[in-house]
mmCIF file of the N, C-alpha and C atoms, coordinates in Angstrom:
data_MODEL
# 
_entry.id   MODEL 
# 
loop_
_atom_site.group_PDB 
_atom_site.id 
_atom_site.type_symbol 
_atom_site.label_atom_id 
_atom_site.label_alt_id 
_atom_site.label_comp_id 
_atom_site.label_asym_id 
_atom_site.label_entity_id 
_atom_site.label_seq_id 
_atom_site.pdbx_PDB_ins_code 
_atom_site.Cartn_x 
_atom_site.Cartn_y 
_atom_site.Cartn_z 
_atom_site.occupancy 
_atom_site.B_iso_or_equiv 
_atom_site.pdbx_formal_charge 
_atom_site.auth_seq_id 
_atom_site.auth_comp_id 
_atom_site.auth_asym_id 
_atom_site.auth_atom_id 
_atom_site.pdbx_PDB_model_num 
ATOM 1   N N  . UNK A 1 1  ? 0.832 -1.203 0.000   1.00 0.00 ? 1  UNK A N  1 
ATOM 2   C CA . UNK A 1 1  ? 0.000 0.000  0.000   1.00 0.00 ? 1  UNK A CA 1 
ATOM 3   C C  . UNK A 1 1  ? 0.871 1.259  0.000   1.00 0.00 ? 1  UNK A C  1 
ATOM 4   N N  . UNK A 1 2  ? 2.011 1.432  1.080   1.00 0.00 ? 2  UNK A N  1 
ATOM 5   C CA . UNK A 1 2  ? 2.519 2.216  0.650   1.00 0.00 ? 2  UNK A CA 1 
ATOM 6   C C  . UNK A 1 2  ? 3.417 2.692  -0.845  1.00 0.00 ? 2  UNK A C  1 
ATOM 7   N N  . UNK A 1 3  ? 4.223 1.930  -1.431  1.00 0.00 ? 3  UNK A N  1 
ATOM 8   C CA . UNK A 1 3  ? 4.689 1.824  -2.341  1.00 0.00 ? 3  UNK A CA 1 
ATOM 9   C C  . UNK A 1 3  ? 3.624 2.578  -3.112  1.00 0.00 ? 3  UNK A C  1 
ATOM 10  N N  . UNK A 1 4  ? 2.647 1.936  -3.291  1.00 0.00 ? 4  UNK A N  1 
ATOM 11  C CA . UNK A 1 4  ? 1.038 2.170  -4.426  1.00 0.00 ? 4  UNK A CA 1 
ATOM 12  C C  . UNK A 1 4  ? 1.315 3.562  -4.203  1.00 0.00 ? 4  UNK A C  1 
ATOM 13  N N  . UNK A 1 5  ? 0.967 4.381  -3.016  1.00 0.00 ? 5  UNK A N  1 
ATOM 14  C CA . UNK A 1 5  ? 1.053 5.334  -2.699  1.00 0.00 ? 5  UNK A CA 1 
ATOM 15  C C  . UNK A 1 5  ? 1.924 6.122  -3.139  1.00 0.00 ? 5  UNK A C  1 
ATOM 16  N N  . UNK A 1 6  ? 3.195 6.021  -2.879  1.00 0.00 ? 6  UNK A N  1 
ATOM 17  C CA . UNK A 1 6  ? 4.166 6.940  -2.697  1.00 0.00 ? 6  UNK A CA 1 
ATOM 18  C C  . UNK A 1 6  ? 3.871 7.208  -4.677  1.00 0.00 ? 6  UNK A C  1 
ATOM 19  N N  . UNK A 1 7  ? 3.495 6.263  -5.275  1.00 0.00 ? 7  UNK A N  1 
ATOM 20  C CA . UNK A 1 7  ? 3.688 5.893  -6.220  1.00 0.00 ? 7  UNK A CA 1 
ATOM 21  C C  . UNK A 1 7  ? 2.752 6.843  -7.132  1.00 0.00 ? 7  UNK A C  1 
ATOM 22  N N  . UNK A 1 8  ? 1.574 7.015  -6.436  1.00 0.00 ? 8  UNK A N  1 
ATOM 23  C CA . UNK A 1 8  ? 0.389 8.110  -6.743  1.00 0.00 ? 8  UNK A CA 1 
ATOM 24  C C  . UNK A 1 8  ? 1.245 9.026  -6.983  1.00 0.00 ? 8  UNK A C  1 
ATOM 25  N N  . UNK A 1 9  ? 1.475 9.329  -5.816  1.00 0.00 ? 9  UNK A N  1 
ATOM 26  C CA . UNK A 1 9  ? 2.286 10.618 -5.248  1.00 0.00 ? 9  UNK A CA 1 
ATOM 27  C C  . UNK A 1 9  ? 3.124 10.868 -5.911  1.00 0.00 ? 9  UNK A C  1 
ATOM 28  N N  . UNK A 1 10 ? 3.694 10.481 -7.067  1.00 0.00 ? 10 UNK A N  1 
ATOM 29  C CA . UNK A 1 10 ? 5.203 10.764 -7.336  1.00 0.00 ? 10 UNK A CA 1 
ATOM 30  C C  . UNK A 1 10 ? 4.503 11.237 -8.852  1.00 0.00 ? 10 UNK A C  1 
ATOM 31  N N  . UNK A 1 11 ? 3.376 9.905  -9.222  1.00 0.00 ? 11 UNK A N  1 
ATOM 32  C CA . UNK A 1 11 ? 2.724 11.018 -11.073 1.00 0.00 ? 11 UNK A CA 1 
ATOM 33  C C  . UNK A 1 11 ? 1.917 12.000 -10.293 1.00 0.00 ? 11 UNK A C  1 
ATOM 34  N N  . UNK A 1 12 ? 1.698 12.491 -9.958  1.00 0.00 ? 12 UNK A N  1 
ATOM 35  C CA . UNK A 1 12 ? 0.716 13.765 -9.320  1.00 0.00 ? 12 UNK A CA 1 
ATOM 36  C C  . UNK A 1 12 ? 1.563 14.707 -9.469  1.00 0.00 ? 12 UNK A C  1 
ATOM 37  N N  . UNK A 1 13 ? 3.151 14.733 -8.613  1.00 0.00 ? 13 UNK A N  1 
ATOM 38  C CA . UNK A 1 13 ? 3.924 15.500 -8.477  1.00 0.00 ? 13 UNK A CA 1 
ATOM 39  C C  . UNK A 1 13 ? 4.107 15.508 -10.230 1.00 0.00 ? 13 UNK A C  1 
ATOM 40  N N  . UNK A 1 14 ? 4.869 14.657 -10.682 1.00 0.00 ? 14 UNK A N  1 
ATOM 41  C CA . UNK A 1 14 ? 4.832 14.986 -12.236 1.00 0.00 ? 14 UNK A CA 1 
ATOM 42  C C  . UNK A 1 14 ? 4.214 15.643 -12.989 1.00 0.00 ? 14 UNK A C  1 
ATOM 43  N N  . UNK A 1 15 ? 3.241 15.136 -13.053 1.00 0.00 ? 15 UNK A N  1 
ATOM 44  C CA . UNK A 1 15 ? 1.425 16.010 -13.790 1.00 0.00 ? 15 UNK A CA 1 
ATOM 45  C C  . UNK A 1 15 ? 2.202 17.471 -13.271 1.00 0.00 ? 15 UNK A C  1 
ATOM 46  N N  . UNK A 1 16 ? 2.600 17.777 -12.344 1.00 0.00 ? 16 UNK A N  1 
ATOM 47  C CA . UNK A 1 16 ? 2.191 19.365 -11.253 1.00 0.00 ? 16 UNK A CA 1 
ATOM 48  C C  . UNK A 1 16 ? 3.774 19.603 -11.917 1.00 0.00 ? 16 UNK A C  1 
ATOM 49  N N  . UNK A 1 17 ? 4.882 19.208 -11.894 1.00 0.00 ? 17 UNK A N  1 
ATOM 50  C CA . UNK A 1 17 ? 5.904 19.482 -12.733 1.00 0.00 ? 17 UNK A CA 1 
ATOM 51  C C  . UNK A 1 17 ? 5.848 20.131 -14.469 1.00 0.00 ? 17 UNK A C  1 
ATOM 52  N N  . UNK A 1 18 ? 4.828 19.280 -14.830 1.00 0.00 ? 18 UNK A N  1 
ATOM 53  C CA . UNK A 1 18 ? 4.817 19.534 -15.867 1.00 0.00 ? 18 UNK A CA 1 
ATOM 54  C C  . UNK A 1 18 ? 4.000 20.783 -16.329 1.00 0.00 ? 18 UNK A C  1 
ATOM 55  N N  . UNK A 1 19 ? 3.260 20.840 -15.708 1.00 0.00 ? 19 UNK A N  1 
ATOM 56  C CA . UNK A 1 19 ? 2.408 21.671 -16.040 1.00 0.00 ? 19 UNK A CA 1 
ATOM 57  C C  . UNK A 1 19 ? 2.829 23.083 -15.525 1.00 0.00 ? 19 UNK A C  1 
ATOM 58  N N  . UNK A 1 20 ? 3.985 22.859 -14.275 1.00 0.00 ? 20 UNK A N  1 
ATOM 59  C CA . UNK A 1 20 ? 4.501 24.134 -13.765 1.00 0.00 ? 20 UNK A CA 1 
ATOM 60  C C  . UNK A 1 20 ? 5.630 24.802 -15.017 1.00 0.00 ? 20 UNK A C  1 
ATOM 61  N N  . UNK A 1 21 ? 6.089 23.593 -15.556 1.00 0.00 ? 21 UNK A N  1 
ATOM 62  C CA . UNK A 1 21 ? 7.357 23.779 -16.871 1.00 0.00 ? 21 UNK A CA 1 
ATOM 63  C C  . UNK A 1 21 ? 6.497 24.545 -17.802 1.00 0.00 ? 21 UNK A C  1 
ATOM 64  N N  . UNK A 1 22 ? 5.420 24.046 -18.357 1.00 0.00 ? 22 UNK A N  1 
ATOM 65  C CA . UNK A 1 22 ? 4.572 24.599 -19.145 1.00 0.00 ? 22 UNK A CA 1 
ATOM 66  C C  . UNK A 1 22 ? 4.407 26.009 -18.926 1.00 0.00 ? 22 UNK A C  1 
ATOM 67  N N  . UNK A 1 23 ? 3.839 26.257 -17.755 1.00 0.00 ? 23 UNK A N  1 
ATOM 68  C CA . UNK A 1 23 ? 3.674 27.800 -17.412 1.00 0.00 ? 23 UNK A CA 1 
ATOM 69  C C  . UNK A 1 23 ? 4.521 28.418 -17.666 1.00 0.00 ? 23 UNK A C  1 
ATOM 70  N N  . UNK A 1 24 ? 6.135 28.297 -16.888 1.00 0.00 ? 24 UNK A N  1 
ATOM 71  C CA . UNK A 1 24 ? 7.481 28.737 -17.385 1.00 0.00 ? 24 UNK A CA 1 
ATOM 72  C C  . UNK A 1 24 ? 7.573 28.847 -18.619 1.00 0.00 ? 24 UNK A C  1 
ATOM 73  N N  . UNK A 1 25 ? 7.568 28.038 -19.386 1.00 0.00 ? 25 UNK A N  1 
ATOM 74  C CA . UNK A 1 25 ? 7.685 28.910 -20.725 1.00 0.00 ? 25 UNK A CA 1 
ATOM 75  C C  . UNK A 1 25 ? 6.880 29.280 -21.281 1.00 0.00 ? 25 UNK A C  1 
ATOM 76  N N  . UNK A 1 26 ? 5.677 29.741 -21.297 1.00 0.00 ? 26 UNK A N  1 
ATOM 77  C CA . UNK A 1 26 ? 4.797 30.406 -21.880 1.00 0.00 ? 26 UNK A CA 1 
ATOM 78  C C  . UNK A 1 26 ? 4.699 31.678 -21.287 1.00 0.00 ? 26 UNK A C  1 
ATOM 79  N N  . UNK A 1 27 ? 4.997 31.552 -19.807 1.00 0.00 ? 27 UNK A N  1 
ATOM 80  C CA . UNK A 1 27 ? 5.372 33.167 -19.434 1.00 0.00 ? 27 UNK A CA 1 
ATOM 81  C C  . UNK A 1 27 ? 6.957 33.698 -19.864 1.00 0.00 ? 27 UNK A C  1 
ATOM 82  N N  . UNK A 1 28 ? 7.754 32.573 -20.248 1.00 0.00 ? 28 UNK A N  1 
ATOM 83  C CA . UNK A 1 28 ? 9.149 33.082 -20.597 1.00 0.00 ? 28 UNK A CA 1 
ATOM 84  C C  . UNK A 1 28 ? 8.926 33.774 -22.438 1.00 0.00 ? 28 UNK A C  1 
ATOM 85  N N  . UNK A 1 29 ? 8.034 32.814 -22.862 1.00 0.00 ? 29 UNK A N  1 
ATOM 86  C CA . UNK A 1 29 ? 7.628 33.863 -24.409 1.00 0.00 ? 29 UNK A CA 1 
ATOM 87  C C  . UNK A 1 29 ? 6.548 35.023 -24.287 1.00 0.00 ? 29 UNK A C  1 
ATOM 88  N N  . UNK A 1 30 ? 6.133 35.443 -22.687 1.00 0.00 ? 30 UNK A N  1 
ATOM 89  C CA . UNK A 1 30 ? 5.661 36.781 -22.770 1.00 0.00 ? 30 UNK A CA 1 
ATOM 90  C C  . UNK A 1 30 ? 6.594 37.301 -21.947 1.00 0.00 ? 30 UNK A C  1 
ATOM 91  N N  . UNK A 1 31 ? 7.786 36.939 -21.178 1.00 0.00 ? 31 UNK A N  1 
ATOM 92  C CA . UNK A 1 31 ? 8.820 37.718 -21.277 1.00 0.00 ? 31 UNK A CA 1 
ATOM 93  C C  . UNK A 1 31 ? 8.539 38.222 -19.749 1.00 0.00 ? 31 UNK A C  1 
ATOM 94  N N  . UNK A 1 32 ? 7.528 37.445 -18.862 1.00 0.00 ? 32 UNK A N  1 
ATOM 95  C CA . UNK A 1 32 ? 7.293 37.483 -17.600 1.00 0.00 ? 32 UNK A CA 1 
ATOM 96  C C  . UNK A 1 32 ? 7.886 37.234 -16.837 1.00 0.00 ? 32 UNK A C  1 
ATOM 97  N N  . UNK A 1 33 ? 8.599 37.076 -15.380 1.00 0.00 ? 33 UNK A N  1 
ATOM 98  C CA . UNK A 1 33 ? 8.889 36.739 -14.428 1.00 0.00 ? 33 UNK A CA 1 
ATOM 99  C C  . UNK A 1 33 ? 7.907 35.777 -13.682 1.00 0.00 ? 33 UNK A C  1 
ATOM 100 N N  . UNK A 1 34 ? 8.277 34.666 -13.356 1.00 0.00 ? 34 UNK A N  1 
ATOM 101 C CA . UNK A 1 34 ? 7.440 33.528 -12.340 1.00 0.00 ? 34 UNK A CA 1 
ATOM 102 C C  . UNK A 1 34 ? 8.346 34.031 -10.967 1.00 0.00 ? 34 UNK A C  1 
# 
């Protein structure tokens, strides 16, 4: 169970990685600061 878990936990964090990368550069081609 834990394993399963940690395991959730680790594509969630990903998904949330990725999507934070995403932001970064789409505010880096409007030339924004994060």
């Amino acid at each position: 169970m834990k394993s399963k878990n940690s395991k959730t936990v680790r594509t969630v964090k990903s998904e949330e990685n990725k999507e934070e990368t995403r932001k970064k550069e789409k505010c880096r081609d409007l030339a924004c600061q994060v």
